[in-house]
N, C-alpha and C positions, 0 to 999 in steps of 0.2 A: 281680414284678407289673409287668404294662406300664402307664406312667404316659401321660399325655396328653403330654408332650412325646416319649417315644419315639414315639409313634403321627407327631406330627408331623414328625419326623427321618425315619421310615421312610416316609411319602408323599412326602418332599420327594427320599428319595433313589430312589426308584421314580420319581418323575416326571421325572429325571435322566436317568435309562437310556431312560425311554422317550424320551424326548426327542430319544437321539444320532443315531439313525437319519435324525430328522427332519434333523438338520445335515446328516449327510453328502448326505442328498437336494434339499435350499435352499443347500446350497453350489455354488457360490458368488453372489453378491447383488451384486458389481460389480467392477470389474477388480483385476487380480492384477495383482502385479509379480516381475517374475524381475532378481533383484539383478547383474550382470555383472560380474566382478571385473576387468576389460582391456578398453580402447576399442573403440571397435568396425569393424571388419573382421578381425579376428585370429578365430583356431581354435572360440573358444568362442562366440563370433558364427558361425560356419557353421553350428554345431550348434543354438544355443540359438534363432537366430529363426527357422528353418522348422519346429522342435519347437512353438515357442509362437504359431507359425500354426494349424498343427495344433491343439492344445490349444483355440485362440479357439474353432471350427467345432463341437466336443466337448462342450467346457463353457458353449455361447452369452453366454461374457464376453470379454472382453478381455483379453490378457496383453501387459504394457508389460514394456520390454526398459530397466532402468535400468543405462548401462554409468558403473562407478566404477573406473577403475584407478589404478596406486601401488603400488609397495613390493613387486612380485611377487603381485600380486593378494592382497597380505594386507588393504588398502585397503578394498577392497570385502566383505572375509570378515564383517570387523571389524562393518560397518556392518549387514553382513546376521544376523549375531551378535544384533546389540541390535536386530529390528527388533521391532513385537508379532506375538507367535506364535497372530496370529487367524486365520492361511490365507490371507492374502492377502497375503505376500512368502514367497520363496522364493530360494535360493540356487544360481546355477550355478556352479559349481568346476569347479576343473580337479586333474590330479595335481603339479601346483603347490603344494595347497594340503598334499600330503601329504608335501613337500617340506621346507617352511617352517618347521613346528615345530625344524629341526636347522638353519636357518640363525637364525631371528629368535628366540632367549630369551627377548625381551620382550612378545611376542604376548598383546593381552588378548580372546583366545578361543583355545578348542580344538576345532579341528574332529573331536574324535572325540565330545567331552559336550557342545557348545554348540549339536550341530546333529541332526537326526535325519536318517539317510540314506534318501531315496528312491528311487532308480537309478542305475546308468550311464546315463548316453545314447547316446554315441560312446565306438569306441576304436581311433582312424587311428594308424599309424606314423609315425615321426620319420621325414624321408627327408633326404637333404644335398643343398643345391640351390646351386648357385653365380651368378655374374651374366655370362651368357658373352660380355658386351666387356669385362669388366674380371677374369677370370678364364678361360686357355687351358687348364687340366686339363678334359680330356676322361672321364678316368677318377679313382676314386681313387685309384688307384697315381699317377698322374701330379699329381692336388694333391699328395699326399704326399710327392713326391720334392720336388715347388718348396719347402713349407715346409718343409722340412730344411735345404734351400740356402739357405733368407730366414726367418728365424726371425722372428716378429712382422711381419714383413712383411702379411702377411694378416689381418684383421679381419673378424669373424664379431658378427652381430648376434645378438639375439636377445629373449624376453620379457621381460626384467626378472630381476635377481640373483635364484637359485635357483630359475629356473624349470626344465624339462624341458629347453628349448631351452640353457639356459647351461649345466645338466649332462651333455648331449649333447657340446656341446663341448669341455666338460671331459674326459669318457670318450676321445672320437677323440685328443686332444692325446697322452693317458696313453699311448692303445692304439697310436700311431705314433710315438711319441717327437719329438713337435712342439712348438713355440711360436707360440701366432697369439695377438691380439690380440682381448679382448670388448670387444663394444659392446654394454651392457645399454640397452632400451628401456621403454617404460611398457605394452607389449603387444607383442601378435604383432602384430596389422595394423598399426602403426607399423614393426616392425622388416624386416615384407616389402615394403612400401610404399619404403623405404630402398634395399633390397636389389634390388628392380626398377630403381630408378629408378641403382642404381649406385653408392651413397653407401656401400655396406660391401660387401665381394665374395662373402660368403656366409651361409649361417644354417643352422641343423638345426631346421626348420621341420615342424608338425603336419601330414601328408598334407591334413587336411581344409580349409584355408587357402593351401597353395601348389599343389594339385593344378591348378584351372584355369592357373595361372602355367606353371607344366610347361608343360602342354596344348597353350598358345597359341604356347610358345617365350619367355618372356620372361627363364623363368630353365630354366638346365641342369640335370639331378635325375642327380647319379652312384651316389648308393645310396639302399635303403630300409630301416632299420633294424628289419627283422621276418624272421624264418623265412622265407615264402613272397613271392613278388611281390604287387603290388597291382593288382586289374583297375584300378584308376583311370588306373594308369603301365603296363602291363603289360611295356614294352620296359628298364624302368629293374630293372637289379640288385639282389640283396639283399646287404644288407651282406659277407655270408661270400663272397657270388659273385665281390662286389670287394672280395675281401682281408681283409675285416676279422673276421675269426671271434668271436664274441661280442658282435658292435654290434648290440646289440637295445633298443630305447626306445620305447613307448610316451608318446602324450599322452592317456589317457582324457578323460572330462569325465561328469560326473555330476549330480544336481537332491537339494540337501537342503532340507527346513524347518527353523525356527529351533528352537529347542529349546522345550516348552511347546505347542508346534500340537497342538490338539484330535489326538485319534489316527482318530479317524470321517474326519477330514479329510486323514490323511496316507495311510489307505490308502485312499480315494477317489483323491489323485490320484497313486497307483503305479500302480491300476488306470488310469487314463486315462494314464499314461505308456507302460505296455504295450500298450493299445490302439492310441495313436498310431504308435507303433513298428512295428505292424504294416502300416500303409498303404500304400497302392502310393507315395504322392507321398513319403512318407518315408525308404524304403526306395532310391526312385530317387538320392534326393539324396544319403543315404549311401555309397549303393555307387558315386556320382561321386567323392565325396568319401572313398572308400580308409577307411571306417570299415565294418569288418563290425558287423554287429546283436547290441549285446552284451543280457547275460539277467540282470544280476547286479542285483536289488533286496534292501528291506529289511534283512534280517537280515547275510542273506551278505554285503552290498555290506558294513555295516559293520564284516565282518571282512575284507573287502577291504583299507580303509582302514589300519584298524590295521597290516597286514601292508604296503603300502605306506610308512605310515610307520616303521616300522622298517626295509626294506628300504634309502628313502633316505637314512635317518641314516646306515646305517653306508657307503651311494657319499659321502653328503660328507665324510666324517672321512674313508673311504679318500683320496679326490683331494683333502683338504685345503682343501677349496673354501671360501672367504673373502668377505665382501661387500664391493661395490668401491667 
């Protein structure tokens, strides 16, 4: 027998449903913030403020760019972890973060159940760029022969322990039988900001943050760590072309919400991230920026991830990789 409170449960939960639509369509009601796990001028800032330009124009709110680096961008994962999951903070990562869990044990989140995956956004190649008055290899054969002859001699900057850039360098050290010297940083734009100016003589830096460097001449790009060249660099070689057969590295970078975000509100903004994705002004910036137009949302992305993080647990136990 239906009693008077089931009647009232079952309107309350009907009124529920009807309701969601209305969210996803009054969402959102005032500005968003996209959380940045690295200071800003580094890789995830190329991508994440002309994305969240975009997004402003789409969604007629505001999207604020809070950049919190530390610790390999676990700093910021952290904060974006605990933010509330009302839709209005959101998480940029990078493959740093899928990184992390096999260097930091003590991580309190998990970026595979503490965040719901949205998209890739970018997915630019690691390229090696050196500082060409403080570095005369021309080629990578010819770093390669110096640091053989000067072991440590050479210092390579990079994102912060365990990022893509420290295990890039870790890989070339393995893959040439070298010793050089890291200099972990608090970001990318810090460590290329460094490396311009002279203060470490190279990095294995995201295509999407040193490609104008390239460009202008300020730093030398001897290989690109991808299968094909990059229209961004197009005269600069792939890693196997100079030598190095198997130097392949990506730095993706991707958009989660926290875990908890209304779902009417998470695929509202997948839908507006493939929207944006498509635009000419987006597309332009990307394909300066040596990132093709990746596809991977939702579901897939989250098997992405997993597979990611598996993949880098067993590069750091291979290379032994330590935090310094």
């Amino acid at each position: 027998m239906t009693t008077k409170r089931d009647l009232i449960l079952a309107t309350a939960a009907f009124a529920l449903l009807a309701a969601a639509p209305a969210l996803a369509d009054t969402w959102p009601q005032r500005p968003i913030t996209f959380i940045v796990p690295f200071p800003a001028g580094g890789g995830t800032d190329t991508f994440a403020r002309p994305l969240a330009a975009q997004l402003d124009q789409q969604l007629s709110q505001r999207i604020i760019i809070e950049n919190r680096g530390g610790a390999g961008g676990t700093v910021g994962a952290s904060a974006a972890a605990k933010a509330k999951p009302d839709g209005y903070t959101f998480f940029v990562g990078a493959a740093h973060h899928a990184i992390a869990p096999a260097l930091y044990p003590k991580l309190d989140y998990n970026i595979q159940t503490d965040f719901i995956p949205i998209a890739v956004i970018a997915q630019p190649p690691q390229v090696i760029v050196v500082h060409p008055g403080k570095v005369q290899a021309k080629t990578v054969a010819e770093l390669v022969e110096f640091a053989r002859k000067n072991p440590e001699k050479l210092n390579y900057a990079s994102a912060g322990n365990g990022t893509t850039h420290h295990l890039a360098g870790e890989l070339f050290q393995i893959s040439t039988k070298t010793k050089m010297t890291h200099v972990p940083y608090r970001g990318a734009g810090p460590a290329l900001q460094d490396t311009v100016a002279g203060q470490v003589d190279l990095l294995f830096d995201g295509l999407g943050s040193s490609a104008a460097q390239i460009q202008s001449g300020a730093l030398r790009a001897l290989a690109v760590a991808a299968p094909t060249r990059s229209e961004a660099v197009p005269n600069v070689p792939t890693a196997k072309e100079a030598g190095l057969e198997g130097f392949e590295v990506s730095t993706w970078y991707a958009l989660w919400a926290p875990k908890g975000t209304p779902p009417e509100i998470v695929t509202r903004m997948r839908e507006e991230v493939q929207k944006s994705l498509k635009t000419p002004a987006i597309e332009a910036v990307w394909k300066k920026s040596g990132s093709p137009m990746p596809s991977l949302t939702g579901e897939e992305f989250g098997k992405f991830v997993t597979a990611e993080v598996e993949r880098w647990g067993k590069v750091v136990k291979e290379a032994q990789v330590k935090l310094e």
